[in-house]
ChimeraX commands (.cxc) that place a marker at each C-alpha (Angstrom):
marker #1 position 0.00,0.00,0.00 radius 0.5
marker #1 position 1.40,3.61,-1.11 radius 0.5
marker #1 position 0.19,6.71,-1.38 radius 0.5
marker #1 position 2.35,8.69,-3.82 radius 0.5
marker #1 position 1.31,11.89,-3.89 radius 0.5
marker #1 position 2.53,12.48,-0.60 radius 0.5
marker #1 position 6.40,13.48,-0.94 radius 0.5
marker #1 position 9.09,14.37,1.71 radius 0.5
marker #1 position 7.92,17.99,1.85 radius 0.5
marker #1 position 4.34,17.08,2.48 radius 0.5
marker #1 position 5.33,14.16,4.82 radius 0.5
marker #1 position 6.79,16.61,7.18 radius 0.5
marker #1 position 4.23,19.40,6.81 radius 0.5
marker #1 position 1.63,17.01,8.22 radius 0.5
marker #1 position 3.97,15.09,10.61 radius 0.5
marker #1 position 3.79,11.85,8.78 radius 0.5
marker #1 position 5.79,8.86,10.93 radius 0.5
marker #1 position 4.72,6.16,8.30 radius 0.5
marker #1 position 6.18,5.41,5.06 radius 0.5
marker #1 position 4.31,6.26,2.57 radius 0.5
marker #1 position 5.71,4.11,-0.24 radius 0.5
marker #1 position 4.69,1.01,2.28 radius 0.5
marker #1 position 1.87,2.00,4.76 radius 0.5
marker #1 position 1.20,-0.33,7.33 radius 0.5
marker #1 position -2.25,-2.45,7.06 radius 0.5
marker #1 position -5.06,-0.06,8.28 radius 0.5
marker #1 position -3.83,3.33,7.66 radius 0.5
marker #1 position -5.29,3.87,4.23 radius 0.5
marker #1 position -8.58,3.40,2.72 radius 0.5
marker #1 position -8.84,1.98,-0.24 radius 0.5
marker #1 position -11.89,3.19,-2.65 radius 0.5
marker #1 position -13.76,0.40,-2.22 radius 0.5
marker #1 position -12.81,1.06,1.89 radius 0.5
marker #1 position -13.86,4.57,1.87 radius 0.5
marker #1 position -17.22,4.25,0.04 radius 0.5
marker #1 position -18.25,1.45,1.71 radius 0.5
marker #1 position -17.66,3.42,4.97 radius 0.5
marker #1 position -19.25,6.98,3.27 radius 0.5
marker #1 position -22.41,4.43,2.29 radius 0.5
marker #1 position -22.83,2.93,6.05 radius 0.5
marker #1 position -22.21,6.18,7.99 radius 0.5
marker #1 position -19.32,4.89,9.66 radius 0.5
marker #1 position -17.39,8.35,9.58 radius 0.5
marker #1 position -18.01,10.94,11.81 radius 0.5
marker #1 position -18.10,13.80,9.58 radius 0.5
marker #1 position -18.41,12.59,5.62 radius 0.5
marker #1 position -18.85,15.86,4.20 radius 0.5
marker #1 position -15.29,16.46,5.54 radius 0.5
marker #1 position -13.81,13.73,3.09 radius 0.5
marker #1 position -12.12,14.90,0.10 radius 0.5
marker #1 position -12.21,18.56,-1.30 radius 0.5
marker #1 position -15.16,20.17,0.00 radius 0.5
marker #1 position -17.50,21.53,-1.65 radius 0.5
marker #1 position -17.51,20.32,-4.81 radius 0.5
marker #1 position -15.86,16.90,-4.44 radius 0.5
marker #1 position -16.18,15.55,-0.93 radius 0.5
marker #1 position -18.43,12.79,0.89 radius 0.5
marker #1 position -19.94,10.13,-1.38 radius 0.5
marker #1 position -18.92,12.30,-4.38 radius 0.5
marker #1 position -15.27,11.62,-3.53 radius 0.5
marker #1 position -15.89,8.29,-2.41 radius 0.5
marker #1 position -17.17,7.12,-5.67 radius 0.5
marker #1 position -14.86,9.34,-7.34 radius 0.5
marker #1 position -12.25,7.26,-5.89 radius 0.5
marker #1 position -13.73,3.71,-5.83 radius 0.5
marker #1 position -13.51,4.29,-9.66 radius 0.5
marker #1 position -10.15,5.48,-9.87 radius 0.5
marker #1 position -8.78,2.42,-8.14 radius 0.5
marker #1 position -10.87,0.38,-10.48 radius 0.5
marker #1 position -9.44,2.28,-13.47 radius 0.5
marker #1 position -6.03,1.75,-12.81 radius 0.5
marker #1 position -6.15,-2.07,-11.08 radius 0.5
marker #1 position -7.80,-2.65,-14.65 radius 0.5
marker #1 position -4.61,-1.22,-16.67 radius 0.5
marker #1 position -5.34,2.18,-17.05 radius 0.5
marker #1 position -3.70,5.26,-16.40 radius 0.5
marker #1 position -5.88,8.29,-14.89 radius 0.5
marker #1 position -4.41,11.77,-13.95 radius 0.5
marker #1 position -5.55,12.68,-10.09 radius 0.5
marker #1 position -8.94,14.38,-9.94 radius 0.5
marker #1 position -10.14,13.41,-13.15 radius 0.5
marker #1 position -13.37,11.10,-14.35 radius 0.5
marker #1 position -15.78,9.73,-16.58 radius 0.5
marker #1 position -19.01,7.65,-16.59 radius 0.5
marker #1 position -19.82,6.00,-12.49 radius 0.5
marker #1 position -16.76,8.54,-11.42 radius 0.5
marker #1 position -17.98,11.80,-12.48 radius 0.5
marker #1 position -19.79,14.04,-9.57 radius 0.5
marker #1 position -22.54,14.54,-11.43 radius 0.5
marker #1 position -23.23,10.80,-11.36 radius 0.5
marker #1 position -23.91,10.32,-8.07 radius 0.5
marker #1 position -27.85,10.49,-8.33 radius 0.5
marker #1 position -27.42,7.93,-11.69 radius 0.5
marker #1 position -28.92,4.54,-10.06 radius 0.5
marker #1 position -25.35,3.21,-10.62 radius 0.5
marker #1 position -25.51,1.32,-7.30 radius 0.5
marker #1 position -25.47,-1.93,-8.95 radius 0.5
marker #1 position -22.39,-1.58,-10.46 radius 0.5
marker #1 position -20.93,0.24,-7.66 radius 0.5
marker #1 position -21.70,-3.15,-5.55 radius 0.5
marker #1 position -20.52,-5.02,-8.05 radius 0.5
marker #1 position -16.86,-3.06,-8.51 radius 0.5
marker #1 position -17.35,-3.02,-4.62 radius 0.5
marker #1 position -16.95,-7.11,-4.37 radius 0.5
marker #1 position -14.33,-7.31,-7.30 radius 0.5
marker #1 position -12.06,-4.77,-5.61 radius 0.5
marker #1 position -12.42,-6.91,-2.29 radius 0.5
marker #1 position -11.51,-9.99,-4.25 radius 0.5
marker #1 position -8.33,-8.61,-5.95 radius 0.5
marker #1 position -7.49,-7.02,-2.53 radius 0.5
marker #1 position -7.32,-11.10,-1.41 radius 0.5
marker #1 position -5.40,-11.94,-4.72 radius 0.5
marker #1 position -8.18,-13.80,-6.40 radius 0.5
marker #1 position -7.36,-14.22,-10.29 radius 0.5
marker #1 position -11.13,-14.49,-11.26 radius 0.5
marker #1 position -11.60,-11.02,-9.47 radius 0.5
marker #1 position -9.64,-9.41,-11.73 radius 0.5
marker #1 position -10.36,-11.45,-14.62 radius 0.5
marker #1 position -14.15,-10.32,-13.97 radius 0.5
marker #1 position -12.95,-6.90,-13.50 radius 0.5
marker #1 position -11.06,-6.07,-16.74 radius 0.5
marker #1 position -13.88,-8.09,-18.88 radius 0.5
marker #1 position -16.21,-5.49,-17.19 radius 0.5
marker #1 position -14.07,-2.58,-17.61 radius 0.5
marker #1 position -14.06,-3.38,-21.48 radius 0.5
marker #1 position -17.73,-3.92,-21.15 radius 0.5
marker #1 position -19.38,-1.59,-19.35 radius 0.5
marker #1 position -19.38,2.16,-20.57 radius 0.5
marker #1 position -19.58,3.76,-17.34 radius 0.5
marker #1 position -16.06,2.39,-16.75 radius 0.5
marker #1 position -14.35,2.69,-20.17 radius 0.5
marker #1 position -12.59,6.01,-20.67 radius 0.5
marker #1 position -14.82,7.52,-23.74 radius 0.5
marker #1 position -13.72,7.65,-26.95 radius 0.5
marker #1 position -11.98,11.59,-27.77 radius 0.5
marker #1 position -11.90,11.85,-23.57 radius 0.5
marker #1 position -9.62,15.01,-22.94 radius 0.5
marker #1 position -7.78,15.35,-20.05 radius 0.5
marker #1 position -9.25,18.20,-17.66 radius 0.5
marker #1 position -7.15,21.43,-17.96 radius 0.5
marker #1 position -6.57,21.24,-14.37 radius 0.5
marker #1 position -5.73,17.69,-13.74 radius 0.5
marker #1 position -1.29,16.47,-14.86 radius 0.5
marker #1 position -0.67,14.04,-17.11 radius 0.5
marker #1 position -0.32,10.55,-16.23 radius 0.5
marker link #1:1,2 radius 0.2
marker link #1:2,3 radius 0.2
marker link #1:3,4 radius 0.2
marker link #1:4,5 radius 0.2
marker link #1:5,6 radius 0.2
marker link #1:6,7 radius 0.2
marker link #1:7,8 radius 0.2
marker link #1:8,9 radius 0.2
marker link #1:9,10 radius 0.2
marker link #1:10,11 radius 0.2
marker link #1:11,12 radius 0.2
marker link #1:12,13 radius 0.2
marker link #1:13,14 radius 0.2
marker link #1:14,15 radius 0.2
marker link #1:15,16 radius 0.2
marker link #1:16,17 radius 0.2
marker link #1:17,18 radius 0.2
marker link #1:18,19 radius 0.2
marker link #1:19,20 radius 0.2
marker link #1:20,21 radius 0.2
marker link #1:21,22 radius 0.2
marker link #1:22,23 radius 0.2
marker link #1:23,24 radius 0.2
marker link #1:24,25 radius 0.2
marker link #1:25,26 radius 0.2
marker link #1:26,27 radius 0.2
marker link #1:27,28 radius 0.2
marker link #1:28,29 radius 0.2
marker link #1:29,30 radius 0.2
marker link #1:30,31 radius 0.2
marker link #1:31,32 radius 0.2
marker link #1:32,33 radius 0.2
marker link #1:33,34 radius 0.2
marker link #1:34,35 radius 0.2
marker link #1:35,36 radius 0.2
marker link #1:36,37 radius 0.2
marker link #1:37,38 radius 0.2
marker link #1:38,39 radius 0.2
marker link #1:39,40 radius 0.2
marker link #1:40,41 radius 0.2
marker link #1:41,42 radius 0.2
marker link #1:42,43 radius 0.2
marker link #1:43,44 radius 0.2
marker link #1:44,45 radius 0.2
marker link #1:45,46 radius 0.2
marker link #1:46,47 radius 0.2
marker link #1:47,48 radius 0.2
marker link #1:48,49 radius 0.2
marker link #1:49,50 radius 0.2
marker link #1:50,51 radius 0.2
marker link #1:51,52 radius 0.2
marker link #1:52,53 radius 0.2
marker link #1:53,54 radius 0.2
marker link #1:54,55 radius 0.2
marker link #1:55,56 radius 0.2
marker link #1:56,57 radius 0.2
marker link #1:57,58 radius 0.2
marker link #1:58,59 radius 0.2
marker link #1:59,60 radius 0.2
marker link #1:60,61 radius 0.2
marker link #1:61,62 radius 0.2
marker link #1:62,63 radius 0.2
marker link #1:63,64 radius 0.2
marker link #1:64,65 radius 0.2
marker link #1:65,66 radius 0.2
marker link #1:66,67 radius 0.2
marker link #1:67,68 radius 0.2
marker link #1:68,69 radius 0.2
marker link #1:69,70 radius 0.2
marker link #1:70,71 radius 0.2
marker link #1:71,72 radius 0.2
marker link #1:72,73 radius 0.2
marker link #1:73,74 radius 0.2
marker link #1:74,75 radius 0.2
marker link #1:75,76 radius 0.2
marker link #1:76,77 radius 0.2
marker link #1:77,78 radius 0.2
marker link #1:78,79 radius 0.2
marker link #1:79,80 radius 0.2
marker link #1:80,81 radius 0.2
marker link #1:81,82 radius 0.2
marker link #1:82,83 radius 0.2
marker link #1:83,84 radius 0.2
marker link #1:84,85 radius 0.2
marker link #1:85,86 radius 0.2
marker link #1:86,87 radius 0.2
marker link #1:87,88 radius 0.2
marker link #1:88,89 radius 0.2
marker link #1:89,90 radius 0.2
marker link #1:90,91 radius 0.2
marker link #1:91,92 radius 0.2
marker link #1:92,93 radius 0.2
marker link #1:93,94 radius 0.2
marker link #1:94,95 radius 0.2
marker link #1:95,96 radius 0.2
marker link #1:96,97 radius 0.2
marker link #1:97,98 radius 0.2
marker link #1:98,99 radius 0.2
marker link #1:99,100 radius 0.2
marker link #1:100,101 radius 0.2
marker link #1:101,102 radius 0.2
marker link #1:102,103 radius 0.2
marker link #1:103,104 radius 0.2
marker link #1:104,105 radius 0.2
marker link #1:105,106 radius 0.2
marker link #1:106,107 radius 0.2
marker link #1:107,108 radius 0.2
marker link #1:108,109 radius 0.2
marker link #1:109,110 radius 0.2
marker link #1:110,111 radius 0.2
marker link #1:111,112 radius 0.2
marker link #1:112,113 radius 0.2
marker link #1:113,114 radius 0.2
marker link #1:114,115 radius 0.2
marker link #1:115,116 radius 0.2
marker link #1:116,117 radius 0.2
marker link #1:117,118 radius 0.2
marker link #1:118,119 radius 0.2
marker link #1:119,120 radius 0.2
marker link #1:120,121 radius 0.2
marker link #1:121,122 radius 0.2
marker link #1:122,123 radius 0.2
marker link #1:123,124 radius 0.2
marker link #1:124,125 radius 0.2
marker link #1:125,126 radius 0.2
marker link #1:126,127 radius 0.2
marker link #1:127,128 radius 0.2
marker link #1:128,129 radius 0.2
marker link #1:129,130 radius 0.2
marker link #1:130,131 radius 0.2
marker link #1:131,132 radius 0.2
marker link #1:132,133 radius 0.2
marker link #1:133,134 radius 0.2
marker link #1:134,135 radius 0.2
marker link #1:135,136 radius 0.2
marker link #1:136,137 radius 0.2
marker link #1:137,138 radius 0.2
marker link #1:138,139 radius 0.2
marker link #1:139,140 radius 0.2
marker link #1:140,141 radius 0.2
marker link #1:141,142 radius 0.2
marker link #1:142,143 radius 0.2
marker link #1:143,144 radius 0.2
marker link #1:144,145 radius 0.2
view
């Protein structure tokens, strides 16, 4: 587990002890982690997760459930940016299906299972809401990959 947008500079701005190119088990969550626990109310304050206003709460959390799917299926996306079950605007879509559904394949390729993410890149092929669109630009605002 890494986290690395987080360099030396930033480490000791916020008083980081961990490493963040190998955090220990428990001190990151995961987009599957973080929706799940934006969807059951398990954090105290959910409109504090993320970058409030615009992209915080459940917005974020599906935001990043999809960017972990995107890129655990082979696919490069710059930070902040989005398309089809990722986009803000999606969140009142009636996606929840396939958000349960990328839900249990990110769990299973979290335990190693080699159907999980057999399952996972068939669907990312598949499904629209998780293919990057065809003539997709880049945000202005979001780097490269």
């Amino acid at each position: 587990m890494a986290d690395p947008q987080i360099d030396d500079v930033q480490r000791k701005a916020m008083r980081l002890t961990v490493d963040t190119t190998d955090l220990p088990p428990g001190s990151f969550l995961t987009g599957w982690q973080l929706l799940d626990a934006l969807r059951s109310g398990r954090l105290a304050d959910p409109d504090r997760v993320g970058f409030p206003p615009a992209n915080a709460g459940l917005t974020y959390g599906r935001n990043k459930l999809f960017a972990d799917f995107v890129s655990l299926t082979g696919r490069e996306i710059p930070v902040h940016a989005w398309w089809g079950i990722g986009e803000p605007a999606s969140a009142e879509s009636g996606d929840d299906a396939l958000l349960n559904r990328v839900i249990v394949l990110l769990q299973g390729i979290d335990l190693n299972d080699p159907a999980a993410l057999d399952e996972a890149l068939q669907l990312a092929e598949t499904d629209p809401r998780l293919r990057r669109p065809e003539g997709y630009a880049i945000p202005p605002w979001a780097p490269e990959p």
